[in-house]
N, C-alpha and C positions, 0 to 999 in steps of 0.2 A: 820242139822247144829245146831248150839247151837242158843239158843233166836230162833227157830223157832214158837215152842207153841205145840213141842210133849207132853208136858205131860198132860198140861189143854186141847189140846183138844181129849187126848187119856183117862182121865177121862171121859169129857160128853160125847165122842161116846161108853164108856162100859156102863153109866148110860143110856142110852138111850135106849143100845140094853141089856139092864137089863143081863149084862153078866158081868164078872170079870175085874177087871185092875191091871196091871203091869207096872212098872217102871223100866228096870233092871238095871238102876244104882243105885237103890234103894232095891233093890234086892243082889246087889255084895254089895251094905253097910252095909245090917243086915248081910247080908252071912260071913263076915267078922270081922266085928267089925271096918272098920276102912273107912273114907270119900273117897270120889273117886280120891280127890288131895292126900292124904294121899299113898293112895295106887301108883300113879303112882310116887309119892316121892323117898318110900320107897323098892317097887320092879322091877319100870319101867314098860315102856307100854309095852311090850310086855306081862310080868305078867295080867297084866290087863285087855289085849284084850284076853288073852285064857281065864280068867275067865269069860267074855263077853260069848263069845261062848260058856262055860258048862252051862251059865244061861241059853241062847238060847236054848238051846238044852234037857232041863229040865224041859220047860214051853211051847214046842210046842203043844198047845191044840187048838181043833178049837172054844170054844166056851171061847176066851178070848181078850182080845186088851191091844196092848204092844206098851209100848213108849221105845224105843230106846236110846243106848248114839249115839249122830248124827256120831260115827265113826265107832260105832259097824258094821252095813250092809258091809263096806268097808275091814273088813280081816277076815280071815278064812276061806273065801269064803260063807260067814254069809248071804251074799244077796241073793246067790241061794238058800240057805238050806231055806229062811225066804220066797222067791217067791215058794217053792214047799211045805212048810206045811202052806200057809197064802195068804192072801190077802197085799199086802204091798202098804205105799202111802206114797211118796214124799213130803213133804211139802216146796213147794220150792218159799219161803222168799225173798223180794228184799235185799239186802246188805242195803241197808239204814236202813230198818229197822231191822235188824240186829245189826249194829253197836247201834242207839239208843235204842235198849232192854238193850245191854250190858255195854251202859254207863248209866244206870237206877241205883240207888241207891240200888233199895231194890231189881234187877234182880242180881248184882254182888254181893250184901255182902250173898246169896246164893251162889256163885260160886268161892272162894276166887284167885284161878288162874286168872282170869279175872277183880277182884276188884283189883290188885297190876299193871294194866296196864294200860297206859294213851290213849288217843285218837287214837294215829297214831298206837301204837300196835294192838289194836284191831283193826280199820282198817285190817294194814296188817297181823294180823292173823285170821280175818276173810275171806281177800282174798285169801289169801294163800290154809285155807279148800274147799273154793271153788272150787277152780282150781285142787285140787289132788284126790277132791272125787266125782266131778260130773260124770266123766263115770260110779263110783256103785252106783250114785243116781238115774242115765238115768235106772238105770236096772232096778226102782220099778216097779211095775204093771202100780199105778196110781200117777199123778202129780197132785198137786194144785198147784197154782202159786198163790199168790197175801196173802191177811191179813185180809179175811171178815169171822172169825169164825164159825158165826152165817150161811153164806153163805154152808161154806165146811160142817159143823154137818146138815144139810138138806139134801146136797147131799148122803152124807156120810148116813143116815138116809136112802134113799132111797135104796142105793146099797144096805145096811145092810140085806134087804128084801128080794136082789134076793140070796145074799148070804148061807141064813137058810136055 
């Protein structure tokens, strides 16, 4: 989901486990030349989400940690491909805090789709995600439920070990 904390906490678990990190929506940005709203502007999501999947599929290496766009696991059949070459983990957010990441100043004027919406949108287009994507989210491996960073990068830490 968006304002989860894929990508701060997919940077310290690659710092930790002294291995790579990736962003692929950061990734589809240099690959392109053009923002992620940008792109889905200009050639629609569908455009968007195959580009999702050739990143996916370009960067499957085991000794790496990938932050996701939170829609990516949900087509292509992304979620299988990512449970059979990875370890994959849900980071699953209460809506509340959700919604106040995304009414955060400095969390939306990075995501411009989401700085042009008022309260109740966000709300309901953060329910909305919820409800359409949680059966390809049930499918990670691992779930974290809850907001204690410092908590998950420990565990997270520990798996990493049986992982190698």
């Amino acid at each position: 989901m968006p304002f989860s904390g894929k990508t701060f906490l997919g940077k310290n678990l690659a710092e930790m486990m002294k291995v790579r990190f990736l962003d692929t929506d950061e990734t589809i940005e240099h690959k392109t030349g053009y923002r992620i709203q940008e792109l889905f502007d200009k050639h629609g999501v569908a455009y968007f989400r195959q580009l999702e999947s050739e990143v996916l599929h370009e960067i499957a290496d085991h000794d790496i940690v990938v932050s996701t766009g939170g829609g990516m696991p949900c087509y292509n059949n992304n979620i299988r491909y990512m449970n059979a070459t990875g370890v994959t983990l849900h980071l699953n957010s209460p809506l509340d805090i959700l919604i106040d990441r995304a009414k955060c100043p400095s969390e939306a004027s990075k995501r411009p789709h989401w700085a042009k919406l008022n309260e109740n949108e966000i709300i309901e287009n953060l329910n909305t995600m919820s409800r359409e994507r949680s059966d390809c989210y049930n499918m990670a491996q691992l779930e974290f439920t809850g907001t204690d960073a410092a908590l998950l990068l420990e565990i997270l830490k520990t798996k990493s070990e049986i992982w190698r």
